[in-house]
N, C-alpha and C positions, 0 to 999 in steps of 0.2 A: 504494500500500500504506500501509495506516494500522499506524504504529511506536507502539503502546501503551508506555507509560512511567511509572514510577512519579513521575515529574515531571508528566505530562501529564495523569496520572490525579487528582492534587491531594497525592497523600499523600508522606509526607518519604523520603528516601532510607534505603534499609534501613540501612547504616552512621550516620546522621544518628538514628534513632531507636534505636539500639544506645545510642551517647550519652548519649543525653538519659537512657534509660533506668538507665545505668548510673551515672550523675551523679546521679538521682533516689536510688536504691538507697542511694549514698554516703552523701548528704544526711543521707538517713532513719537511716541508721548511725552517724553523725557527730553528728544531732540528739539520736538515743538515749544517748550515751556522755555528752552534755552533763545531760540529765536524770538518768542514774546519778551524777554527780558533785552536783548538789542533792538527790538522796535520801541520798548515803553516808552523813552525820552523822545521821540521822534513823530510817530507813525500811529494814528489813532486805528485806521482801519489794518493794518499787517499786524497790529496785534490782538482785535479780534479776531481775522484771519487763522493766525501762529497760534492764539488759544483756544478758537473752536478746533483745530487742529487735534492740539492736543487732548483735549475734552474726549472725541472723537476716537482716535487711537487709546486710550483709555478707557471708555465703553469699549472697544473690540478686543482689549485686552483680558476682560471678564474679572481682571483682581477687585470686583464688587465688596466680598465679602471683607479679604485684608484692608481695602481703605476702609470700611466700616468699624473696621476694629483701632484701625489707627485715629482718627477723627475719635470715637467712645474713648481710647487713652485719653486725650487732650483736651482740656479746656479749653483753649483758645479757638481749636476747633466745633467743638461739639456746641458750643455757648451762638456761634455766629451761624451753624444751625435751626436750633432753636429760636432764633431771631428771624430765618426764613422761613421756616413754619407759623412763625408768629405773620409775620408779614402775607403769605399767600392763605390765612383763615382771613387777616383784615380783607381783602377780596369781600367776604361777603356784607361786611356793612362799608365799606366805600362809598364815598359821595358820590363819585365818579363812577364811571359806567364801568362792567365786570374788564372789558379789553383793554384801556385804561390802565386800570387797577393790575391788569397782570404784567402791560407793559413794566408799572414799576416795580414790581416784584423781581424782573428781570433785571432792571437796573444794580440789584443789590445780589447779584449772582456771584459776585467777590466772594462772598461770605462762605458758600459753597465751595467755590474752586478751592478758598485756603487750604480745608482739609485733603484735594484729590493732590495738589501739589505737595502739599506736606508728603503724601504719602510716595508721591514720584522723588520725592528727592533725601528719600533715606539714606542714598547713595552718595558718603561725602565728596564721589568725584562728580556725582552731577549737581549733586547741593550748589560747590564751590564752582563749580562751571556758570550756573544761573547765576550767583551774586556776582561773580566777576564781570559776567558778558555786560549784564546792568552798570556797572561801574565802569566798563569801559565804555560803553557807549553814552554813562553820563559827562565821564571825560571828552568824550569827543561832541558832547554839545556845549562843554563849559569852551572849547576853543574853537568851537562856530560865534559863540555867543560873544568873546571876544572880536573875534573877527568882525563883529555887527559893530560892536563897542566905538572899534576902531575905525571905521568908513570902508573896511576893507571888501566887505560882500552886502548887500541888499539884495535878496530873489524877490522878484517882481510879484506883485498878488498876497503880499502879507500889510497891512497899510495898518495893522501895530505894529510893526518891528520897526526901531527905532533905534539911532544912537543914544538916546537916552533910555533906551527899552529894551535891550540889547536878546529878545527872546526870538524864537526857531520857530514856526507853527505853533506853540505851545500858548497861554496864556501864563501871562507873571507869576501867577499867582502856584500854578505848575512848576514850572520853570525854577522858582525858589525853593520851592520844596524838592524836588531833584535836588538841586545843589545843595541846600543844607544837607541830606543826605551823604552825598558825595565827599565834603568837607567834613563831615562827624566819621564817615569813614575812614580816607586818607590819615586824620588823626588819629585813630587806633592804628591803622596800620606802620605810620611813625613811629607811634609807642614800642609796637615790640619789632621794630628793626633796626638794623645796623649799618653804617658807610653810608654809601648812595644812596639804598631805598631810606633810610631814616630820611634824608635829607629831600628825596625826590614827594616823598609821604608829605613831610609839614610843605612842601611846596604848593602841592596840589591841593590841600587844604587852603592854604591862605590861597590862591587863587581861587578856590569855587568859596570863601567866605566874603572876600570881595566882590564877586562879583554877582551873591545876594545884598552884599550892602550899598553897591555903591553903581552899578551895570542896570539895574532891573527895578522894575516901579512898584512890586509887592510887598504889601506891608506884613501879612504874615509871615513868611520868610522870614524878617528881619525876628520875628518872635518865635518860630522855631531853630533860626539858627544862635539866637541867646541862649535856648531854655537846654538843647542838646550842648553849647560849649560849658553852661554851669553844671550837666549834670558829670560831662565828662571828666570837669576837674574835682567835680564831688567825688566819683567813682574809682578817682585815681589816686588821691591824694586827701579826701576826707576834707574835715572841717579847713585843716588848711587850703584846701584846693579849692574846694569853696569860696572862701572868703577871698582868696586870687582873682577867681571868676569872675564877683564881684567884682573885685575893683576894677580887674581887666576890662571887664563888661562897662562900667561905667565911664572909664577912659575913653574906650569905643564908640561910647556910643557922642559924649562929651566934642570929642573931635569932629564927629561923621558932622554933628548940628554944625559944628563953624566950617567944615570944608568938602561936606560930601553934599553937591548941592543936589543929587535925587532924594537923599536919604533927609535931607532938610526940608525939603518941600513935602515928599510923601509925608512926614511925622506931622509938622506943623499943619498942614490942612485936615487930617485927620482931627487932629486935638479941636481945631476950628469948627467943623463940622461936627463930630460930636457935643462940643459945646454951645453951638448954635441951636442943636436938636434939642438940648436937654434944658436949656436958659427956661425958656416958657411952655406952655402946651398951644397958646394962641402961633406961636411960631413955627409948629411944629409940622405945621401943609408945607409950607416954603421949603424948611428944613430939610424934609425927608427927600428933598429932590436931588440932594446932593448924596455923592456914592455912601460916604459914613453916615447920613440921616437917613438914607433909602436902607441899609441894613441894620440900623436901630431902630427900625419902625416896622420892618419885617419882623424883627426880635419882640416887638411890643404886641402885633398886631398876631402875633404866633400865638404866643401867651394867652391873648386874651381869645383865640382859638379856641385853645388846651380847655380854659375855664369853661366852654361854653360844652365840650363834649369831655368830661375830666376822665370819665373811667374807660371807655376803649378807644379814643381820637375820633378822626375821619375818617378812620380805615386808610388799607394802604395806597397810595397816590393821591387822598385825599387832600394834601395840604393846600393845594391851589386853589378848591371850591371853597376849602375853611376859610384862606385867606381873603378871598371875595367877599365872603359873607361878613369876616369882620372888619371890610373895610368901606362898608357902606356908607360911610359919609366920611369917607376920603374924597382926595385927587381923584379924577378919570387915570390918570394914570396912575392910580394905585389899586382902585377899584376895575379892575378887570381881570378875565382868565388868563391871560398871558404867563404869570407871573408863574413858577416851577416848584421853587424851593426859598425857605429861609434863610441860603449863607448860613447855618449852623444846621450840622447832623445830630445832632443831641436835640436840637427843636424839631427839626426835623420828624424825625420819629417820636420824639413826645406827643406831638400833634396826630399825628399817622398813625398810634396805636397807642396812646394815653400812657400814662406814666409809664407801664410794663416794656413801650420801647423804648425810656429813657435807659431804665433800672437796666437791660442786656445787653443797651449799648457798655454801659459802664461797668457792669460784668466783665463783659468780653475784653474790655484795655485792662480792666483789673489783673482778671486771669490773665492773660498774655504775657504784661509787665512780672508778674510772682511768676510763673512759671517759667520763661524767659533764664532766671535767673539759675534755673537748673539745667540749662544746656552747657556744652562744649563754651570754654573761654571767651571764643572768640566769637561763636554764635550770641553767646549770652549779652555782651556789651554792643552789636550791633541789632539783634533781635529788641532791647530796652531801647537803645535809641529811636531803633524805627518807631515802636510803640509810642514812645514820649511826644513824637514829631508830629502824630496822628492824633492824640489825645490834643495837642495845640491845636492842630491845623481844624481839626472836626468844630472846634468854637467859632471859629470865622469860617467856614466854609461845607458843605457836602463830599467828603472826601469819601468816602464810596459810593454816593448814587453818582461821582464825578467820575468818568470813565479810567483815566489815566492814573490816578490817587487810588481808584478802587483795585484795579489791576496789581499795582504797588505793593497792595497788601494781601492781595490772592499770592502774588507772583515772589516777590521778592521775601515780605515776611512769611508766607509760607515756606517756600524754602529754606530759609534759616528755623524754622521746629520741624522741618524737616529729622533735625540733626537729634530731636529728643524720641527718637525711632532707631537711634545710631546701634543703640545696645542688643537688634536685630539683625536676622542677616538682609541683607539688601535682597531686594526682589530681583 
């Protein structure tokens, strides 16, 4: 009797080509999330592109069950879960119509990918391949960004970019937040080197700290690249590092008012404008017309949102119709649908799902910041920085329903709790 076999036949064992296959799949997912991390600073659409990509290869990979299990490990994971589950029930009481309501649901799909990337990059060589590509191609927009600085390039079709504005496709407000990134990096990487790279490290730092302070017109920027250099010297050198920080910081900042004329003008019209919004209430139509009254009037008109539906919000996508309604005897221009979001993601979702989305927002930095502190050395001090940069930036802005900000934290801080999976073997 002739025993046909799939050995005898030539071809590899059905378990053996499961494998490969799903090694492949990996690969291909793993390859993807590294190309999203070089498009981040750049390329809004190549890195939806590179991350439905990888999404994609990932469902065909079938490891369903292991990312399950790695996202249940983690907090930081499992929390911005919870937060999408929370957000696709608000669907059903939504102001806004169900299509609506699901688009924003989608908006906040970061939260999800955190845990699939986390779990693609158990592998410290693709871990460290994603954070690096990211930082190499923040480097290569901090010396575009000079280049603009300088009169040396202007691409036709961007009519923000400015030599006083010195941004790539991006918006400032991006664009700073990159670089504070990039600067809080190169300074760890300073830290523990030697020779050249010590030296090429603080280089590149003070170049991407300059050129949040003094290149670019975002004002928060200038508050997450403060709040990352005090924690740096905190985290290095304690109360004395601190108190350095300080003064450093106040030096800094002391100087930029007498000679950094972006960083003079952005501060001083700010302080203007919010103190014009806040002098009287009779003043406060005029006021809000300006960009710092138009987002302290968002913050106000948020609020009184909240009060009006306190225990589940507007549901999710909701904020735009709340915002309408309470701004009924506003401006035309404050009173209508246009309007998206409140510049604050902590408002944001307090409105859009009552206090319970404030409480998971703050969960989730909680958790990330504490646990964070239990990775690998060098994950840990860049995994808390990111954290800190994001708990700033979320006060003045939507830094995950914001496509580029969201991605950041799918992409990049997943990655790095990647590395709290390390104590496994790599898939």
């Amino acid at each position: 009797m002739i025993q046909l076999t799939s050995m005898q036949s030539g071809a590899l064992p059905l378990g053996s080509a499961m494998q490969r296959y799903r090694a492949a799949m990996l690969a291909l997912a793993r390859g993807a999330t590294v190309a999203t991390a070089a498009a981040l600073p750049f390329s809004t659409a190549a890195t939806n592109l590179f991350m439905l990509l990888a999404l994609i290869a990932w469902l065909l990979s079938g490891e369903w069950r292991a990312t399950l299990g790695a996202i249940a490990a983690e907090p930081a994971a499992w929390i911005g879960c919870v937060l999408c589950a929370a957000l696709l029930a608000g669907v059903l009481w939504s102001l806004v119509p169900p299509g609506r309501a699901l688009q924003a649901v989608l908006k906040y799909r970061e939260f999800l990918l955190f845990g699939i990337v986390m779990f693609l990059c158990r592998d410290a060589l693709w871990r460290w391949r994603v954070l690096r590509t990211f930082l190499a191609s923040a480097l290569l927009l901090l010396v575009v960004s000079y280049l603009i600085a300088f009169g040396l390039i202007r691409p036709s079709g961007n009519a923000a970019m400015a030599r006083d504005n010195a941004v790539f496709y991006k918006n400032h407000i991006t664009h700073g937040f990159i670089m504070s990134l990039l600067a809080y990096a190169a300074s760890l990487w300073a830290l523990r080197s030697h020779g050249w790279r010590h030296t090429l490290g603080w280089s590149i730092a003070v170049l991407a700290a300059a050129n949040v302070w003094l290149a670019v017109q975002g004002r928060t920027g200038y508050l997450m690249l403060a709040v990352l250099l005090l924690w740096l010297a905190a985290s290095q050198w304690s109360r004395r590092g601190l108190v350095a920080g300080l003064i450093g910081l106040g030096a800094l900042v002391a100087a930029s008012l007498q000679w950094a004329p972006n960083f003079q003008q952005r501060t001083g019209k700010a302080l203007d404008e919010a103190s014009d919004y806040l002098r009287a209430p009779s003043s406060r139509h005029e006021a809000s017309e300006t960009p710092t009254g138009l987002r302290l009037h968002f913050w106000r008109r948020s609020l009184d949102a909240l009060a009006q539906r306190p225990l589940l919000g507007a549901g999710t996508g909701g904020w735009g119709e709340a915002f309408y309604q309470a701004t009924a005897g506003d401006s035309p221009a404050l009173h209508n649908r246009e309007h998206e979001h409140p510049h604050s993601e902590y408002l944001h979702l307090a409105v859009q799902l009552g206090p319970a989305g404030l409480i998971l927002l703050l969960a989730l930095f909680v958790a990330a910041f504490l646990r964070a502190g239990r990775l690998p050395p060098e994950e840990a001090m860049l995994a808390r920085g990111c954290v800190l940069a994001f708990v700033v930036g979320c006060v003045f802005n939507d830094f995950i329903w914001d496509m580029t900000e969201g991605h950041i934290w799918a992409v990049v801080v997943g990655a790095l709790f990647g590395a709290s999976r390390s104590d496994e073997a790599a898939a």
